[in-house]
Structures are given as structure tokens and as C-alpha cells.
N, C-alpha and C positions, 0 to 999 in steps of 0.2 A: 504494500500500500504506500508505496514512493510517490513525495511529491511529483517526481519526473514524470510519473506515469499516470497521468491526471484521471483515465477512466476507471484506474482503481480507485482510485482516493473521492472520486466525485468532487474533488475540486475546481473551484473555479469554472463550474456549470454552468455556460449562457443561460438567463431565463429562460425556463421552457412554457411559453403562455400559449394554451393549445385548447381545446375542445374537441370531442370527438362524439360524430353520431353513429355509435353501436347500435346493428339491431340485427335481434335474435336470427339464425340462420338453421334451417331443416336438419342439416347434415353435418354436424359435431364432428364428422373426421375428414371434414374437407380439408385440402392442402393451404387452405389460408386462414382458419380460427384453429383458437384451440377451447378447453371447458375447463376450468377448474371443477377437482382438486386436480395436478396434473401430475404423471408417474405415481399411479394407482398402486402400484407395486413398489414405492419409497415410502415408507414407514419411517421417517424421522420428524423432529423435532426441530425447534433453533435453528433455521438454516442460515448457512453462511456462503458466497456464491463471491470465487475470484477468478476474473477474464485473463488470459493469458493466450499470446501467440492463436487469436479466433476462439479459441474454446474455453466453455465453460467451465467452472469445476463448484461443485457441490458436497457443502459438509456439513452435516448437523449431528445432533444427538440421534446416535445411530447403533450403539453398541456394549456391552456392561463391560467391556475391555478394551476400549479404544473408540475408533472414530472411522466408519467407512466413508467412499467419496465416488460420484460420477459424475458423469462428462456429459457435455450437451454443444451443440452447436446453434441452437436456437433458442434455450431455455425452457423446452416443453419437451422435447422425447430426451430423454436420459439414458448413458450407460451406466453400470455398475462397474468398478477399479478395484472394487475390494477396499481391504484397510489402507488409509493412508497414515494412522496411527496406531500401533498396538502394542498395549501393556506386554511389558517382561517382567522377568524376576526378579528383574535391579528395578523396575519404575516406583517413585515415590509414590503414584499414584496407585491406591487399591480397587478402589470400585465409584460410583457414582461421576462414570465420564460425563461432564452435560457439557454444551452450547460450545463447538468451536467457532475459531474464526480465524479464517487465515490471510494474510495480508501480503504483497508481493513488498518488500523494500531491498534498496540496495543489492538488486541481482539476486535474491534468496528469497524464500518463501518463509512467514512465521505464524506457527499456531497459537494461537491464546486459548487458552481451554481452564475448565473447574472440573476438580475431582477429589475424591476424598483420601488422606493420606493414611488414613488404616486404625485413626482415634474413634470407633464406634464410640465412646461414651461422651465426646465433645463435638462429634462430626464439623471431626477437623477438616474443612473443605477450604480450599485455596484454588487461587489461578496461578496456573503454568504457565510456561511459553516452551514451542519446542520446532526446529528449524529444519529446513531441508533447501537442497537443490534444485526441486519438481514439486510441480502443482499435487501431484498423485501421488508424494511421495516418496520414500518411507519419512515420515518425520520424527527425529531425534531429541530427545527433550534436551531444553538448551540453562534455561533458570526453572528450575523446581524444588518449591513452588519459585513466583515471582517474586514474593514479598513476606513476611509471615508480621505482622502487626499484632499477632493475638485476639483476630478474630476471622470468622469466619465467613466468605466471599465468593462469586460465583458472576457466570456473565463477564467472561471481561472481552474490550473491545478497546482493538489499537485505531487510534486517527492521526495521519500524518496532516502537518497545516503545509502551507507553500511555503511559510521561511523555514522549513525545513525542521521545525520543532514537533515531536513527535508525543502522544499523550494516551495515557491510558484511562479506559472507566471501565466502573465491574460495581455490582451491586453487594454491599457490606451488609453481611447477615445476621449479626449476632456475637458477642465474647465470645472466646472459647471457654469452658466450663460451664455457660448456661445455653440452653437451649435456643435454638435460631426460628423455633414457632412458639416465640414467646407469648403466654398466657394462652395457649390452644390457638392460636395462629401465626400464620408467617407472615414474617415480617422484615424488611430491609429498605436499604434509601441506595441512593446510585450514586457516587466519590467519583473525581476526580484528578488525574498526578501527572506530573510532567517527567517525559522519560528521557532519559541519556542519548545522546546520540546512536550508539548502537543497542536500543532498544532497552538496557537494562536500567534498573529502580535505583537510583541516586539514595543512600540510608537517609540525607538531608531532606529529601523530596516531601514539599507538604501534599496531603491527601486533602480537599476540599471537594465542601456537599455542594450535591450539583441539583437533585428533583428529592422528593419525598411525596407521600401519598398526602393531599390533604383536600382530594375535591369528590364528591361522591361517589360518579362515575366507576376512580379507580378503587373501590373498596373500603373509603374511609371509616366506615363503621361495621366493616366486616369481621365475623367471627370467626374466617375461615382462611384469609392473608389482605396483608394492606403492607405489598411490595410494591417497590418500582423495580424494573428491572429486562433486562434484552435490548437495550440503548443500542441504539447508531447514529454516527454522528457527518454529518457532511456537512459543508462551504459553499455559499452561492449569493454570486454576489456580495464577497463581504461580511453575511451575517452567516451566523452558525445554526445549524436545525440540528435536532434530538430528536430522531425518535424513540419509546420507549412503552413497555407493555407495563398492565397493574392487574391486578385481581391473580387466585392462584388459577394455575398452570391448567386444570381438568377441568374449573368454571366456566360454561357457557359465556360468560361477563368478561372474560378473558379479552382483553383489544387493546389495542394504540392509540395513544396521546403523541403530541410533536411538543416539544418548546423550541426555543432560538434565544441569541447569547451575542454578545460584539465579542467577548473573547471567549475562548474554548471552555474554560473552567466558570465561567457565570461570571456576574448571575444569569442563571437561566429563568426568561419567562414562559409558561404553559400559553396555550393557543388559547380563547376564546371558542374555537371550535372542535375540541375534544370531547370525544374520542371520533378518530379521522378513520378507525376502522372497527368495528363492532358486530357483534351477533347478529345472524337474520332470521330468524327458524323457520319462517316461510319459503324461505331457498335452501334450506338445509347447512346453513354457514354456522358454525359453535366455536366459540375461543378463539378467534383469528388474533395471532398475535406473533410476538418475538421475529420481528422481521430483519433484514438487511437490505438493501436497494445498490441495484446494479442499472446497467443500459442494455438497451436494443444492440442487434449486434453492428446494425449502421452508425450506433453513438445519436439518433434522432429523439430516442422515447428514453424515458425512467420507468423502470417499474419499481414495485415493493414486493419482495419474496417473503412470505409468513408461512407459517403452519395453522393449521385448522384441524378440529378433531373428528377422528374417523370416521368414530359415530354418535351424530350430533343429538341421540336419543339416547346415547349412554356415553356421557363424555371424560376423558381417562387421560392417562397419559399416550394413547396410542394417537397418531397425530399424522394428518400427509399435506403434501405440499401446493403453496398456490402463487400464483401471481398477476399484479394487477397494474395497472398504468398508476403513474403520481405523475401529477402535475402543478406548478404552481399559477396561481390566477394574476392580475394587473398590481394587486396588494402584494406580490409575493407570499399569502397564503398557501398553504401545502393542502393538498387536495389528492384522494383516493376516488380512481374510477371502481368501484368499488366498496362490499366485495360481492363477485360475480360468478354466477353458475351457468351460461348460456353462452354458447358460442362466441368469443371475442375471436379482434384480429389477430396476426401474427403476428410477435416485434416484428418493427420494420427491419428488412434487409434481413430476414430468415426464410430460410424456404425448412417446409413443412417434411420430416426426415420419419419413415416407417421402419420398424423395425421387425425382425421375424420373429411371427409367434409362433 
């Protein structure tokens, strides 16, 4: 996610002030829509999606010992790679792999990931970083964990700015020694820290709070989690947008908020028009949330990649994937076409790829 390389980074994004009129089409595998959820057959979570040399690559919460990954060239038919990260007998990490994110900088590829280091009775859970030479991997743990402040963390998400200042968020769960679904619910707020040139946590580095829950929407009197959490952050124009999920992980209530920031670490102010993605039960849409935002393969369109649950009449961790156009309006408001279950176009500059069944 090198400044150099500005479609990773989403940096410095002409406005994109766009409207489009969608409408619904007979034939859902025609060679130019597709339907959400898309790759019926990828059962993850968290997804996180880095463009490299034309093709896609795809990572989420995918596995209780690492992290698998596939390839797309349009964003909608998927391969599978296999593992692009998997635990050994040396990894710090024990079990509870969640939400990677992998970022292209400085000619290298880096994972940011949370996982638990093997303290069942504090679920000591931290964010790693861990490196390779290939999108696909194999990825080597590089700082594990990244930081250890004495509590416990999850979600973490690198943003590189254009001067070259590189920054981490991840959402702070809880001390260690007490539990992180404090008083029968979860609970976390989403920090902020400024990373070293080569990616690593300076001991100096202050951590500053960036969002917290405190508007209804995201659960503010819920007895069941009142997290922020699944942030991404991108530059446009200048200002800074956050997106970021609330409500817990299985709740149909589960969606996205945006704020925006003059500088990376806040203050961040919330949107007026939150939550910019949310439950539809009429279309069969449950928890849409924890997304990342990539481009059209021509670099014309944004879209937002989330997960949504399987099944939105028993909703769980079991989670598959979707994507939808973002655009911003004349205000530089952030706006979702979306979210959609009926035939949409194809990013622009894709042609529609079958695979054998």
C-alpha cells in the first residue's frame, strides 16, 4: 500500500461525482452484470482485496490456522490459491486468525492480521504483521505480535498518506486480565499510531482514539457489543474518510458508518448520514459490514467489498462476499449504490470470466 502506487493506497482519488441508472436484468449470468453475494462458494469474512500486476487478490477471515486467498481479474468470479498464510509450530499465533489485510509497500507485500497468542484465560489477542514477496504468498511473520501495550486488539489496518508517513488502526479490546465483552458485551473503540518508516511500532509512538460507539445506530445501548471496528481509511481530495463497522459480528444490525479527518489520527467527525450500509430483509441483505474499497479494473469506479451473512434467517459467523459501487456526491459525501441483490453492471473495463463446473 505504497504511496507510489496510488490504486493501492486510494490516494489522491479524483472526485468521483457519478450516478448510475441500474435496472434489474432477466438473466443474472449474462456476460455484463453480476448479483450479489458473489463467489457463493467463499465463505469468508473481513475481506481485504490488493491489485497487483491486473489481478486481484483476496483475503479474509478464512481459516482457524491461517489465512487463505484468491485471484480474480474482474472482482466477481474468483480463484482459490490456497493458504497464503499458515500457522506452524514456531507461530506466536494459536488460534482465533481474524480480518487480514494486506498492503503492497516498498516492493513487498504486508499482512496485518489478529490472532490469539495461546493466553485462553486473558484472550490475549494482538495484531501481527507478517511479509512476503507475492501477493499469494507464502507470508512470513515479520513483528509478532506488533505491539503488546497490555491489552487486547484486533482489526488492524495499514494506511500509507503521500508524504510518505505510514499509520496504523486496529480496534483496542479490552486489558488483558479482564475480559474484552465486558459486562456480557463487546466492547472496543478504534486507536490510532504513527509507524516507522519501515512499517515497524516506534516504543515512543502515541496510540490516539480515533471513533467510539456513541450514536444508536451502532449499538449504543446494546447488551450484546457497542464496538467500532473493521476501519479503512482512504484520501480524497485532501480530506480523510473512515470507514468502519458497529454492532456485533452475527447481528443483523451489523453495517457501516464513514467519518472524515484533515489529518489521519482526528479528530474524526461521523457522517450525518450513517449508517451508509445496512440490513435489508426484504432483499435478503443481514450484517453487511467490515469492508475495504478497491477500483474497477479500468481505475473509473470504487467499489466497497463487505461480507454479508449466509443466512440472513439464521445469522452467525458464517459470512460471503459482496460488492457495490461508492461514490461521492457534489458535497463530497460518501454514498453506497447499495446494498444490492439484482443484477448490477460489471466494473468497468472487466469482461465477465466462466469458470468450469
Amino acid at each position: 500500500m505504497t504511496i507510489r502506487n496510488k490504486f493501492l493506497n486510494l490516494i489522491c482519488i479524483p472526485f468521483l461525482i457519478a450516478s448510475f441508472n441500474i435496472s434489474a436484468q432477466t438473466d443474472s449470468e449474462s456476460n455484463d452484470t453480476y448479483v450479489n453475494p458473489i463467489g457463493d462458494t467463499i465463505h469468508t469474512a473481513d475481506p481485504s482485496i490488493v491489485f497487483y500486476n491486473g489481478m486481484y487478490y483476496l483475503y479474509g477471515t478464512s481459516a482457524s490456522d491461517g489465512f487463505l486467498c484468491w485471484s480474480s481479474q474482474n472482482l466477481v468470479d474468483w480463484h482459490a490459491l490456497g493458504y497464503a498464510y499458515k500457522r506452524t509450530e514456531n507461530s506466536w499465533g494459536k488460534d482465533s486468525y481474524w480480518a487480514p489485510e494486506v498492503v503492497f509497500y516498498k516492493n513487498r507485500f504486508y499482512m496485518v492480521f489478529s490472532c490469539n497468542g495461546g493466553d485462553q484465560d486473558n484472550l490475549k489477542l494482538r495484531v501481527c504483521l507478517a511479509v512476503s514477496d507475492k501477493p499469494e504468498g507464502p507470508f512470513h511473520d515479520l513483528h509478532v505480535p506488533y505491539f503488546d501495550n497490555n491489552y487486547s486488539c484486533i482489526d488492524g489496518h495499514i494506511f500509507n498518506d503521500e508524504d510518505g508517513i505510514s499509520y496504523l488502526f486496529y480496534e483496542w479490546v479490552g486489558v488483558v486480565g479482564e475480559p474484552w465483552n465486558r459486562e456480557g458485551y463487546f466492547w472496543g473503540m478504534i486507536f490510532g499510531v504513527q509507524l516507522a518508516e519501515d512499517l515497524s511500532l516506534p516504543d515512543e509512538a502515541e496510540h490516539k482514539l480515533c471513533l467510539y460507539v456513541d450514536e444508536p445506530w451502532e449499538g449504543s445501548k446494546s447488551m450484546h457489543a457497542r464496538s467500532c471496528e473493521g476501519m479503512c481509511v482512504i484520501k480524497i481530495n485532501g480530506l480523510y474518510y473512515m470507514t468502519y463497522s458497529c454492532n456485533h459480528y452475527t447481528d443483523p444490525n451489523y453495517g457501516i458508518g464513514y467519518a472524515t479527518a484533515k489529518t489521519p489520527l482526528g479528530m474524526w467527525t461521523k457522517s450525518q448520514d450513517n449508517p451508509i450500509l445496512s440490513r435489508n430483509i426484504e432483499l435478503g441483505v443481514s450484517g453487511p459490514g467490515h469492508n475495504c474499497i478497491t477500483k474497477s479494473p479500468d481505475g473509473r469506479e470504487l467499489f466497497i467489498v463487505y461480507h454479508s451473512h449466509a443466512d440472513p434467517q439464521n445469522p452467525s459467523g458464517r459470512r460471503l462476499l459482496n460488492i457495490d459501487r461508492m461514490i461521492f456526491n457534489k458535497s463530497g459525501n460518501l454514498k453506497i449504490i447499495g446494498p444490492t441483490r439484482t443484477p448490477q453492471p460489471m466494473p468497468s473495463g472487466s469482461v465477465r470470466e466462466y469458470l468450469e463446473k
